[in-house]
Structure formats: C-alpha cells, structure tokens
C-alpha atoms as one frame of an Amber mdcrd trajectory, in Angstrom:
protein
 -79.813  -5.065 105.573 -76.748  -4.994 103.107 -77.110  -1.602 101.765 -73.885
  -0.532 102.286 -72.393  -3.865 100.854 -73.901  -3.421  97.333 -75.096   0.059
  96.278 -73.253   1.885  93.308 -69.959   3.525  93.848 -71.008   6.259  91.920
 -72.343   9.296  92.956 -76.116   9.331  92.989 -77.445  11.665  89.874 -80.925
  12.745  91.415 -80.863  15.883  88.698 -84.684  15.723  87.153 -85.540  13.992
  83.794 -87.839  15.655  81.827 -90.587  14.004  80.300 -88.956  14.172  77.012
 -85.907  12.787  78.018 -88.170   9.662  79.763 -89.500   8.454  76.265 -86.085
   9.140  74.282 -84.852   5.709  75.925 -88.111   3.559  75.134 -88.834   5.400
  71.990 -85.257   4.412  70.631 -85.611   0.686  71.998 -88.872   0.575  70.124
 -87.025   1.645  67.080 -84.056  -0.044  67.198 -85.951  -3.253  67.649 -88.449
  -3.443  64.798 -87.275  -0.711  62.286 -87.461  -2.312  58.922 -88.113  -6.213
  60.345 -90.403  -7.183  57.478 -87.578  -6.175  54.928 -85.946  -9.577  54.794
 -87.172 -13.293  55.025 -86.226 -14.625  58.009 -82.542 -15.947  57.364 -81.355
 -19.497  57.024 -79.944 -21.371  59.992 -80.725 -20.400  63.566 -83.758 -17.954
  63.060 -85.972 -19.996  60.692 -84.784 -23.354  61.866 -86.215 -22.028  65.964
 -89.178 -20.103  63.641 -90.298 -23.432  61.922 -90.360 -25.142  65.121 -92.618
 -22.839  66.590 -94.733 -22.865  63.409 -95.179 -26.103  63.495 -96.328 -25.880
  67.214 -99.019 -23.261  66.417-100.212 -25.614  63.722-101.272 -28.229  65.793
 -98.373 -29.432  66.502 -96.402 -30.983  69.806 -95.615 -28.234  72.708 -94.066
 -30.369  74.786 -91.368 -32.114  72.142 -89.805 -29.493  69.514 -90.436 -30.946
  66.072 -88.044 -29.311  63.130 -89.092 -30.389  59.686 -91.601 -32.917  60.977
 -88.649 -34.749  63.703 -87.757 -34.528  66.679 -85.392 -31.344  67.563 -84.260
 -31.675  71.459 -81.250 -29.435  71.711 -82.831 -26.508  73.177 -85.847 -25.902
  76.023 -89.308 -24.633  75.066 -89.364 -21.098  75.783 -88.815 -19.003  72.809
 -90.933 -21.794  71.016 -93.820 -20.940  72.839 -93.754 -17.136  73.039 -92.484
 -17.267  69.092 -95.540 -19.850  68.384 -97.908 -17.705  70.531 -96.984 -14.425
  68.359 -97.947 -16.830  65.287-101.461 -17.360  66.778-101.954 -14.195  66.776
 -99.995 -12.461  63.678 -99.738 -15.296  61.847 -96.682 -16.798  59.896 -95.059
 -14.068  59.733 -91.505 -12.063  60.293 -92.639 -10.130  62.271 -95.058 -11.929
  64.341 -91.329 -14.250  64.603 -88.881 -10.954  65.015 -91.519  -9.263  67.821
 -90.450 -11.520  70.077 -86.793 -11.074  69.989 -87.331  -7.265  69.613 -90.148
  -7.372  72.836 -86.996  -9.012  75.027 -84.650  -6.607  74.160 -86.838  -3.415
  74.930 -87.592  -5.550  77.988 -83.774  -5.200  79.106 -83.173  -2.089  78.047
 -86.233  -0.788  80.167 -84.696  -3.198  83.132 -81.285  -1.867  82.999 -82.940
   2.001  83.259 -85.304   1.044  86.040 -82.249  -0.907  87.722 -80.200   2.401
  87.117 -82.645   5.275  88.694 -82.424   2.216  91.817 -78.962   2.457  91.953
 -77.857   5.504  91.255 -80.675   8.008  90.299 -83.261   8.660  87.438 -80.348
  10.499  85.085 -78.272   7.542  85.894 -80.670   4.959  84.724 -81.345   7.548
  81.644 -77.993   7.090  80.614 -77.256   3.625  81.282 -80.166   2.106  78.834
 -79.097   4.718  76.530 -76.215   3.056  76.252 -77.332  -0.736  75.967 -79.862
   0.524  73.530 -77.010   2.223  70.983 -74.387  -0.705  71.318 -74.517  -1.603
  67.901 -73.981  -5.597  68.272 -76.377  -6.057  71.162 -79.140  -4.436  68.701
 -77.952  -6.615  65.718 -78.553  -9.586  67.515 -82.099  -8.821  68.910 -83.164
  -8.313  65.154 -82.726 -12.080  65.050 -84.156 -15.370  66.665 -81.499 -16.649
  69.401 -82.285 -18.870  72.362 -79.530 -16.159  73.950 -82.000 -13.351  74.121
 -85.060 -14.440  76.345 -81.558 -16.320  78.488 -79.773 -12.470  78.734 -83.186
 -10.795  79.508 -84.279 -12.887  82.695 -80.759 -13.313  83.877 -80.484 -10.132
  83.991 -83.680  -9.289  85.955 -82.814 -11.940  87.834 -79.567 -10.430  88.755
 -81.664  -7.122  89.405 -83.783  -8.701  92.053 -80.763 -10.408  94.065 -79.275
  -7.206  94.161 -82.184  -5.779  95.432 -82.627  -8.410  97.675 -79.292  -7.968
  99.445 -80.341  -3.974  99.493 -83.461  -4.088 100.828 -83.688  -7.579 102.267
 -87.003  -8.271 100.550 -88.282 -11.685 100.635 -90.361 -10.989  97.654 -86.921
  -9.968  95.606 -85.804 -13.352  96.382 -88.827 -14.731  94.794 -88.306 -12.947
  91.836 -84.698 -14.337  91.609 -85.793 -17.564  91.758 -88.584 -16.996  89.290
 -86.439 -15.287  86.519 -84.295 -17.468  87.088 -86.263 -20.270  86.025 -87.638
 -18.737  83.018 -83.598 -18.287  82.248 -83.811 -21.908  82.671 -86.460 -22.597
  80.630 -84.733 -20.198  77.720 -81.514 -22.098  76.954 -81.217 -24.913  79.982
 -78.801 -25.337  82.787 -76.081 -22.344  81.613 -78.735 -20.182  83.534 -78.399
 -21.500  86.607 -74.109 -21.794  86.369 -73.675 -17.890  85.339 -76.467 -17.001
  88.354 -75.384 -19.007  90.926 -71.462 -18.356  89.655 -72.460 -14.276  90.450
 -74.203 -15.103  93.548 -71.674 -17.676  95.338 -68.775 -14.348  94.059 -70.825
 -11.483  95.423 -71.047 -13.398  98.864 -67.215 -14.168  99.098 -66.742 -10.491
  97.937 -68.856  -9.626 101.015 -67.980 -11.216 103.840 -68.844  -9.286 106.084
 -72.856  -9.209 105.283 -72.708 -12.868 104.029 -76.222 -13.739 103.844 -76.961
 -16.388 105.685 -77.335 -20.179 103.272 -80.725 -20.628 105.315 -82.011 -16.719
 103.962 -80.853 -17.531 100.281 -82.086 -21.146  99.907 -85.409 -20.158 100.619
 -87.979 -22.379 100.799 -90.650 -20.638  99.068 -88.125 -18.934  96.277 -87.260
 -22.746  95.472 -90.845 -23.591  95.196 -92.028 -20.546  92.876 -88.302 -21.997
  90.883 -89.302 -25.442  91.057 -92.878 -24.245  89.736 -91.946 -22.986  86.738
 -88.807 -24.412  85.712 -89.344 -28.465  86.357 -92.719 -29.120  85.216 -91.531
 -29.120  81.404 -88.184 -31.602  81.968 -90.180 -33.956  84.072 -92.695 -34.131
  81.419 -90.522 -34.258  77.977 -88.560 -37.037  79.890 -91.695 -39.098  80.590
 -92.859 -38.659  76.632 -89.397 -39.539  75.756 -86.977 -41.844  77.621 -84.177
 -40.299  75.385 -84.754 -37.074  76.573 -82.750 -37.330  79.747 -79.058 -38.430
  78.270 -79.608 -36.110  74.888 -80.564 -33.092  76.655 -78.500 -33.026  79.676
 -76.019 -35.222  78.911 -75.363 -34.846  74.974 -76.585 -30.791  75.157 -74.815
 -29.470  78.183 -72.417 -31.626  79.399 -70.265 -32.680  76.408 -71.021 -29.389
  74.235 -69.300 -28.014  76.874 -66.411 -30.586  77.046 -66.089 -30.726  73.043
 -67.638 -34.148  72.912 -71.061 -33.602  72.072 -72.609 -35.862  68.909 -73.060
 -34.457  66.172 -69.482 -32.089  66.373 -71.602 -29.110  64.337 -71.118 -26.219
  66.532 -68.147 -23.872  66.214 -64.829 -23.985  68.379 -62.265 -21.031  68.629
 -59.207 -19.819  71.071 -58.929 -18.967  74.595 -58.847 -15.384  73.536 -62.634
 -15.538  71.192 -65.347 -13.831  72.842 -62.881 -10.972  74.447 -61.725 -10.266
  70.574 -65.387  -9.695  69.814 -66.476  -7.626  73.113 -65.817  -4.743  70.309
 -68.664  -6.355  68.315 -70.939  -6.084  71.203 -70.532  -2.682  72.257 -69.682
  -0.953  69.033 -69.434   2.817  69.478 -68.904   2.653  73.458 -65.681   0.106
  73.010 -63.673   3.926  72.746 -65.279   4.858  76.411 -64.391   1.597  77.827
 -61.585   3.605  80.104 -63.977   5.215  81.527 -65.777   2.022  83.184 -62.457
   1.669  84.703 -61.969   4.986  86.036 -63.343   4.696  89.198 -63.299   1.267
  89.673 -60.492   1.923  92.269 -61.777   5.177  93.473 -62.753   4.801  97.257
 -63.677   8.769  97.776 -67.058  10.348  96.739 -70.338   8.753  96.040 -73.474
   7.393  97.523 -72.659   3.783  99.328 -70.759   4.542 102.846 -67.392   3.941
 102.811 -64.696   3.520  99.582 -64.867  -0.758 100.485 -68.046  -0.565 100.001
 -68.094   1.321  96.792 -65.210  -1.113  95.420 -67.416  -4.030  96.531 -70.423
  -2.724  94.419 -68.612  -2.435  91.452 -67.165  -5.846  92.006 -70.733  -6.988
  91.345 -70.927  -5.573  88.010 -67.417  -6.845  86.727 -68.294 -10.098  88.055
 -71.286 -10.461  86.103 -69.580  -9.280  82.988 -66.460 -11.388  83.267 -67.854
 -14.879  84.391 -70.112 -14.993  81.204 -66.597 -14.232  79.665 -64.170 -16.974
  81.247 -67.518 -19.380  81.491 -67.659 -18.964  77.454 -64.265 -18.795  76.793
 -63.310 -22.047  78.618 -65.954 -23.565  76.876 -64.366 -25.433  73.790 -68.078
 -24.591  72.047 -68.309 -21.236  70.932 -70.831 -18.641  69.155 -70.566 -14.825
  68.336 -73.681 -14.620  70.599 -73.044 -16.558  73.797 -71.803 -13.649  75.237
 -75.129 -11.447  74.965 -75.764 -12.115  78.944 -72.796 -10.401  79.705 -73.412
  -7.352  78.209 -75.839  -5.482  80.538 -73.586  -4.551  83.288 -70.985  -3.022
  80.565 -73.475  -0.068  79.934 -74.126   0.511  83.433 -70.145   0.441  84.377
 -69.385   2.856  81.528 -72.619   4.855  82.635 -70.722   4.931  85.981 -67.838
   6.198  85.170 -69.403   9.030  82.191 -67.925  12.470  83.122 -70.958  14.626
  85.292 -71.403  17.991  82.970 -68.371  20.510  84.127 -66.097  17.338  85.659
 -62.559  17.944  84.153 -61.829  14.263  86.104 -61.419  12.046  82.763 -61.823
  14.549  80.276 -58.790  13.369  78.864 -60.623   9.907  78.140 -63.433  11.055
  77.607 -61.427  13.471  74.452 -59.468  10.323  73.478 -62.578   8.541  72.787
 -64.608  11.218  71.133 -61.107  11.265  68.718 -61.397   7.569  68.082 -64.857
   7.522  66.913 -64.375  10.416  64.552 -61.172   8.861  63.475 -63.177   5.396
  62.528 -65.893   7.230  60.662 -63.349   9.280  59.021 -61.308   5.745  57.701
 -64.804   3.843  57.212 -66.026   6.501  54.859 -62.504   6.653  53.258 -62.171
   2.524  52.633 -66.370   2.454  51.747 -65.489   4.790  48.592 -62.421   2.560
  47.629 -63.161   1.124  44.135 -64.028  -2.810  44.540 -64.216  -2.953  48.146
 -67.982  -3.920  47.606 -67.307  -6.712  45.126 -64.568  -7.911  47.257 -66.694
  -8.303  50.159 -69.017 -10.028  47.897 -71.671  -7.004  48.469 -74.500  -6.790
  45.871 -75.960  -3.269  46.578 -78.685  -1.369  44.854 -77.794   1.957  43.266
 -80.089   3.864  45.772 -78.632   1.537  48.207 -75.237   2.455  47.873 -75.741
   6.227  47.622 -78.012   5.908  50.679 -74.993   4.385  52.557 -72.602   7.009
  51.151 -74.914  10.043  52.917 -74.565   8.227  56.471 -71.047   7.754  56.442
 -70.860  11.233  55.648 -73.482  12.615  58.267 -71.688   9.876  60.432 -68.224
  12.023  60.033 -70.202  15.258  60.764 -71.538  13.764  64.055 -68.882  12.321
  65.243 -67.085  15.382  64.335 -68.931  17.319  66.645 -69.116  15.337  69.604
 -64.998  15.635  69.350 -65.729  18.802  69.705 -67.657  18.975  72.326 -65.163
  16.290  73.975 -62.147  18.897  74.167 -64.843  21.794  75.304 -65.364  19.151
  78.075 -69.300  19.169  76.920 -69.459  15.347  78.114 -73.498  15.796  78.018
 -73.223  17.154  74.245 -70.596  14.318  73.571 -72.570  11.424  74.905 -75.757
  12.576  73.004 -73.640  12.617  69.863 -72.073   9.287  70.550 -75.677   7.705
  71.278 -76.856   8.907  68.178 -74.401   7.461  66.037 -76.045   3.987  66.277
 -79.603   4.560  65.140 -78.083   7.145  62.102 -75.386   3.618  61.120 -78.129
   1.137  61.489 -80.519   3.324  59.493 -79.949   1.589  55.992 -79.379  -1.926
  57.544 -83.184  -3.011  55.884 -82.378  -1.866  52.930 -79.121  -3.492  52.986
 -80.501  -6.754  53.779 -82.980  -6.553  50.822 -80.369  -6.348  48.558 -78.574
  -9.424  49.936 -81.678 -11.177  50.912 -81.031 -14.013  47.642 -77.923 -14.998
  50.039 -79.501 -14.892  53.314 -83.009 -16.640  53.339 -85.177 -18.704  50.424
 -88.355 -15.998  50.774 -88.024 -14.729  47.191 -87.220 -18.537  45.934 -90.015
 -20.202  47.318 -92.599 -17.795  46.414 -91.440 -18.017  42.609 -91.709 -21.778
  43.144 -95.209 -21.723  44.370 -96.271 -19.513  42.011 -94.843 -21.346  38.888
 -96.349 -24.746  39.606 -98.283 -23.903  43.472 -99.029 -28.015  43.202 -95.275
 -29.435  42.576 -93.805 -30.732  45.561 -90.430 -29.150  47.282 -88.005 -31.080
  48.351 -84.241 -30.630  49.826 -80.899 -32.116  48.109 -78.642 -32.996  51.018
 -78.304 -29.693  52.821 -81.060 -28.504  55.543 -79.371 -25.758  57.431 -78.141
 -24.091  54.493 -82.029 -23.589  53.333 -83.684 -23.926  56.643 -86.549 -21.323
  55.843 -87.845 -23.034  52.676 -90.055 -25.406  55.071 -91.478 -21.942  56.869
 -92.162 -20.319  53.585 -93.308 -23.194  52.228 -95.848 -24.114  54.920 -94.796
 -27.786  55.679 -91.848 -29.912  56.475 -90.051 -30.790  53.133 -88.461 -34.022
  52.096 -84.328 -33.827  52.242 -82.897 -35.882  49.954 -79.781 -37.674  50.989
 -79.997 -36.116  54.026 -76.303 -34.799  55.588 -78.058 -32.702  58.053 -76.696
 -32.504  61.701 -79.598 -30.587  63.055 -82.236 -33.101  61.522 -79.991 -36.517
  62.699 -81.115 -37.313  66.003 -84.885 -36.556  64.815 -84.603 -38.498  61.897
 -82.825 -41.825  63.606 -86.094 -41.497  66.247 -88.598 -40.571  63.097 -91.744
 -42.196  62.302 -91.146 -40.120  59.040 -88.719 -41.931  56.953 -90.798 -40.507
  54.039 -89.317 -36.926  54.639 -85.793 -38.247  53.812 -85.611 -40.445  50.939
 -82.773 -41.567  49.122 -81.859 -40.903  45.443 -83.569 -44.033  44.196 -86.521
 -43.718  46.480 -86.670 -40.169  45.780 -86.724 -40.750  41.621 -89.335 -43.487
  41.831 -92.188 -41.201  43.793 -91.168 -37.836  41.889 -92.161 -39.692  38.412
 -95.868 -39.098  39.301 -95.660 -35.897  39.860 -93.881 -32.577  39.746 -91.254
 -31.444  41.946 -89.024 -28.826  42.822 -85.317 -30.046  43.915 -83.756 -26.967
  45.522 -79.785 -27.519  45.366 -76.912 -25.460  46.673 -74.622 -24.052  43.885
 -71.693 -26.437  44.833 -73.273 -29.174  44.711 -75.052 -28.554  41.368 -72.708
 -30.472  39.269 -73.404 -33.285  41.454 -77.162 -33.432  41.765 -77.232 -32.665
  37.764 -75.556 -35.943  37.245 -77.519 -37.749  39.383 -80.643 -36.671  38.984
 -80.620 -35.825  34.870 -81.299 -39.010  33.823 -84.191 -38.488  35.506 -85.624
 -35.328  33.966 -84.482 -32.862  35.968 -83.388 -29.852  34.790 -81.992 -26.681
  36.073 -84.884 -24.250  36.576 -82.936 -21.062  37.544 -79.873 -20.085  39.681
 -79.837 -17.487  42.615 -76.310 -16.426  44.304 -76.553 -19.902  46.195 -79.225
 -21.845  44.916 -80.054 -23.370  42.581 -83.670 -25.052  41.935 -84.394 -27.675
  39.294 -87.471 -29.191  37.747 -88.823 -32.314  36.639 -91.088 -31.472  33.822
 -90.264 -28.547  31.134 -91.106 -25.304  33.725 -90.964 -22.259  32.275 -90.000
 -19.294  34.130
C-alpha cells in the first residue's frame, strides 16, 4: 500500500455536513451550469461550428468522419460530437439540448472534486473544495460554452482521482478506471490526454521513490485492454474510411500545432508568460486566497498522512497536476484562453487545503488581506462601471433594465464583499468563505441578460430567423467568411454555400469534397442565384466589396446588424 506516500497534508475535517450543506454544492453546480442557457444563440466560432457537426450527425449523417458544413472536419476526435448529437436526438436542435452537455461535464467535476475531497481529507473538506471550483468565475464561463476542453478536463481529472486512489488503496479496479477515463480523455481532444496523464504519473513516481510502484503493477494488462477498448476502436476505423486521416490528425493536429507548423496557421500564438497571466481569469474571486494554497505547502507538522515527507509529497501531487498543464501549454507555440481548463481542479482543492479551520489565527493575516482585495475590486469595479462612456468604449450595447440590473449587483457585490472583510479581521474564516463563494453566482446573475443584449454580435439566431421568415424559400448562402457566421448553417438547418470561400476551418474538407457546389465562385455563384432568390449574408467590412461585385447583379443591401450585413436579390421588403 502507498497510503502514506499520497494522502493530503492537511488535517482531516471529519466535522458532520448537514444535509443542507450536502445539496448547497450540487444545487449551485446545477445553477451555475444552465441558468439562463436558452438566452443567447449559440455563438459563432467554436460552439456552433462543434454544434453543427453534431447536428449534422443526428441527421443522418456520418459518426465516424466529422462533417462541418457538408465537408470533412478532422481536427478534433468524436466525443463531444456524439454526446452533443445524442442530446439532439433527444431535445432536438436546440441550445440547450447543445449547452446540457457542457453544463452535465462540469457538474460532473465539480461532484468529482467533492467526492475526491471527503476521500482525502473528510466530508467538510470535499464541501469546501467543489465549493470552490463551482464559484471560480472563469471555469463556469467556459462550461456555458461548447469546448473539446471540457469532456478532456472532466475525465482527466477522474482519471487522476482513480490513480491516486490506486496508489492509496492499491485497487486493481482503480487502475482500470485510470485507464478507462483516460481513454475517454483520449477520445475528447486526442493524444494531449495521454501527455498531461502520463506527465503526472511518471512525476508522482519520481516524487516517491520510496513506494515506486512497480512498471509491471502500472502497465497492467487488463487496464491497457479496458484503454485499448475504448480509445482505439474509433482511430483504427476513421483511418481505414480515410487514408488521410493518419498524417492530418496525428501528424498535422498534434504534432505540428504543437511545433507552430501546422497547415492552415489559424490558431492563436502568445508569450512564454500567456496562460499564467490568465490563471486570474480562471479562478476569479479565489486568485486573492491563492497564499493560502501555499501556506502549508512546506508545513511538515500536523495533519492526517504520517510523517511531514509524506505530507510534502502529497501536495506535490496536486502542484504537479496544476503546473504541467501550465509549462505543457505554455511551451506550446499554439495557444487558447481555454487550454488550461484541465489544470484547474487541483487549484480548488490546494486553496481548500490551506482555508483557515474556524478559530485558527494561523493565516488570518492572508486570509484578511484577501477578504480586503475583493472588497477593494468591487469597490473600483462599481466606481469605473458608473464612469460616463465606459460602456460605449467597450463597445457595450446594454438595455436600460439591463444596465440598472447590473448597477444593483455591483452594489450588493460591495455590500458582500464588505462583510466577508469583516468577518476576515474577526477571524470568521467560515463567514468569510461563505461570503466569498457567494460572490460568483450574485456577478454571474445578469450574464443572460447581458448576452441578449449583445447577442446581434455574438451569433446569427435573430438574423436567420428574420431571413426565413421574409422569404422561408430563398436560399442562404456565405460571402467569404465561415467562422465569423458559423451558426447560420445550425439555425438554418443545412450546410450553406460560401462564396469565395477564405475559410481555414472548411479547407481541408473542401480540397477532399464531393461538394464543390457548397463553394462556388462569384461567377458560378451569379449564374445559379438568377433562378431564384437568395440571401448573401456579408460581414460589415467587407460590404463595400461584395456591393461592387455582386450589384450588377441585383443584389441589394437588405438590412445591417452590428456585423452583418445581409443582401437580397429581388426587391425584399423588410
């Protein structure tokens, strides 16, 4: 057994939970996750390009091969397809039969992280720790969306659970369920799953020397089969349907993204320095109480574990699955506000770890200094929101009720953060972490009805519906830009045609199409739209340009939206 090698340096909480206090974690998860989801089409890019592809899988379509717009789309494995196109089945074509998926994974971690918790360190511990994941304000803002990240940081992290538990208890069946999350991690966003778990696992055992598990114990033979099970069956097959599949996915996907070489270059680079400039974004509130996760990450007295080496070693395990996600990602020329979801889980348990027990004066003085900074932002943020033109600067295009709505919760955001200051110099740290976890749902409160107001900019709901129900039969078609107006195909129920098509996302699929019908040039394009009607939907910049190309035609401008514009070839009427 390794008990000793891996169980939390932190004393174990074994104080009762009352029922109460059992749903507060769930209950907030729940809400966090799916509060206000039908409030905005599903935005442009990412979420309705990976929503359309599972659309068109539910549809009839190809579950084997990803098709976007009618093409071939193999960036990305099948996973979040499937469970996104099996939510369709049943909901429909939908937002939320799309956002119940992303929403389902992260009460899925947030449930893991508590049960992992009341393992390590008690059931108040575990209480506390999900608490915490469930109220950092950028790890909810990014389950509200569709990301190939979320099903990959969910089933790491269990997977992560179970080797733990597997070096605690020494479980073959633990080991199975390493291997099997970890293939579903696999199966979520490729071959990054198996670097970050093998990365923590080949650490931990260095870390350890001393109860090294044997190579023989960890490569075992019936955890690689319940791996091989799950996570070959689908590469083995794609590559057979398509003798592409092997180069672009591996190859072009993983190997050069990584190396800055991949074809097309459409991803986003950045510093050395990116992803720990935005560990702020992830944690929001609890960035103040990061001290504390320090605080006793060099203590070596007190605590359930055995001896202080012991208790250091444990905590190694948490830092090292934070920080290899971090240098992984950062080393990584390719880079994305999100990449660094995985990493996140651990945070909220080290922070839970090193939370002040009720009547501790031992980092009181952090815990104070904290309490201070958080009323100190609310106090500024409330301050700079009431600033005349701050919200036409920031190119904000709020609602009346909107804006006086936001105006209450930065004010009732003061007032609670005001009082858990207090309660931080009256040493309440049980009063001032209750405050502090309530912060988030109060802030994110509005978010719906702040997307509503900006939804013209974010996603083509409201433009295709006034499309269809203008002329329901005119076709819809694309000029140039895809990505920028990836949900008009969703809303509009079938891959479009993209007119002198610049897309990145849609250039492998269209070079290997049997389609070339969906992207027409401008002369093709004139010649079949003088039968019937159609809908060009243009963005704002390029206006000028389509205009003069496609005037002589007919086409006129039909109306403008912040950053669209749609034109006509017949005399609509609006």
């Amino acid at each position: 057994m390794l008990t000793s090698a891996l169980s939390l340096d932190a004393r174990s909480d074994v104080r009762p939970v009352s029922w109460t206090s059992q749903l507060l974690v769930p209950g907030l998860a729940v809400f966090l996750a799916f509060w206000g989801v039908r409030g905005c089409g599903l935005l442009d890019n990412n979420e309705a390009m990976y929503a359309e592809i599972a659309r068109e899988m539910a549809r009839g379509g190809d579950w084997i091969l990803p098709h976007l717009n009618g093409v071939l789309y193999l960036e990305k494995p099948p996973l979040l397809y499937w469970c996104v196109a099996v939510s369709m089945r049943l909901f429909g074509d939908s937002e939320w039969a799309v956002r119940l998926v992303p929403g389902a994974f992260f009460v899925a971690t947030v449930l893991g992280v508590r049960a992992f918790g009341r393992r390590l360190g008690g059931a108040a511990f575990g209480e506390r720790a999900s608490l915490i994941l469930a109220t950092m304000l950028g790890f909810v803002l990014m389950h509200r969306t569709l990301l190939f990240d979320i099903p990959l940081s969910c089933f790491l992290a269990y997977a992560l659970f179970s080797y733990h538990d597997w070096r605690q208890r020494g479980r073959r069946a633990d080991l199975w369920r390493f291997y099997g999350f970890l293939a579903l991690a696999v199966l979520s966003k490729g071959l990054v799953a198996i670097a970050l778990a093998g990365g923590a696992v080949l650490l931990t055992c260095w870390m350890t020397p001393e109860n090294r598990p044997k190579l023989s114990s960890l490569l075992d033979p019936a955890g690689l089969l319940v791996f091989a099970s799950l996570a070959v069956p689908w590469h083995v097959v794609a590559w057979m349907r398509h003798p592409d599949f092997g180069y672009y996915y591996f190859v072009n996907e993983h190997v050069l993204r990584f190396l800055d070489r991949r074809v097309p270059h459409d991803y986003h680079t950045g510093p050395l320095t990116f992803y720990l400039e935005r560990v702020p974004l992830y944690l929001g509130l609890w960035t103040v109480f990061l001290p504390l996760a320090f605080r006793r990450s060099t203590a070596r007295s007190g605590g359930i574990g055995g001896d202080g080496g012991a208790r250091l070693r444990a905590t190694g395990y948490l830092w090292t699955w934070f920080l290899l996600p971090l240098v992984f990602f950062s080393l990584s020329r390719a880079k994305a506000n999100y990449y660094l979801l995985c990493g996140i889980a651990p945070m909220a348990l080290l922070i839970a770890r090193g939370w002040p027990a009720p009547g501790e004066t031992n980092g009181a003085r952090r815990l104070a200094l904290g309490a201070a900074s958080v009323l100190a932002l609310f106090f500024a943020a409330a301050v700079v929101w009431e600033s005349p033109g701050l919200r036409s600067r920031l190119g904000l295009n709020l609602s009346a009720p909107t804006e006086r709505l936001l105006g209450l919760v930065f004010l009732a955001a003061v007032a609670l953060s005001g009082v858990g200051a207090w309660l931080a110099f009256r040493r309440r740290s049980q009063g001032v972490f209750v405050a502090t976890a309530l912060l988030t749902p109060l802030i994110f409160a509005p978010v719906p009805w702040v997307l509503r107001d900006q939804e013209t900019r974010l996603s083509q709901r409201e433009l295709v519906d006034e499309l269809h129900g203008a002329a329901p039969e005119a076709r819809v078609c694309l000029f140039e830009q895809f990505e920028k107006f990836s949900s008009v195909p969703f809303y509009a129920g079938s891959p479009v045609e993209v007119v002198d098509s610049a897309s990145n996302d849609l250039l492998y699929g269209r070079a290997a199409s049997a389609h070339p019908e969906l992207f027409p040039d401008t002369q093709r394009f004139e010649r079949a739209s003088r039968a019937e009607h159609c809908w060009l939907i243009v963005d704002r910049e390029d206006l000028e340009k389509a205009l003069k190309l496609f005037a002589p035609a007919g086409y006129r401008v039909y109306r403008i939206w912040p950053k669209t514009a749609a034109l006509a070839n017949w005399p609509a009427r609006r």
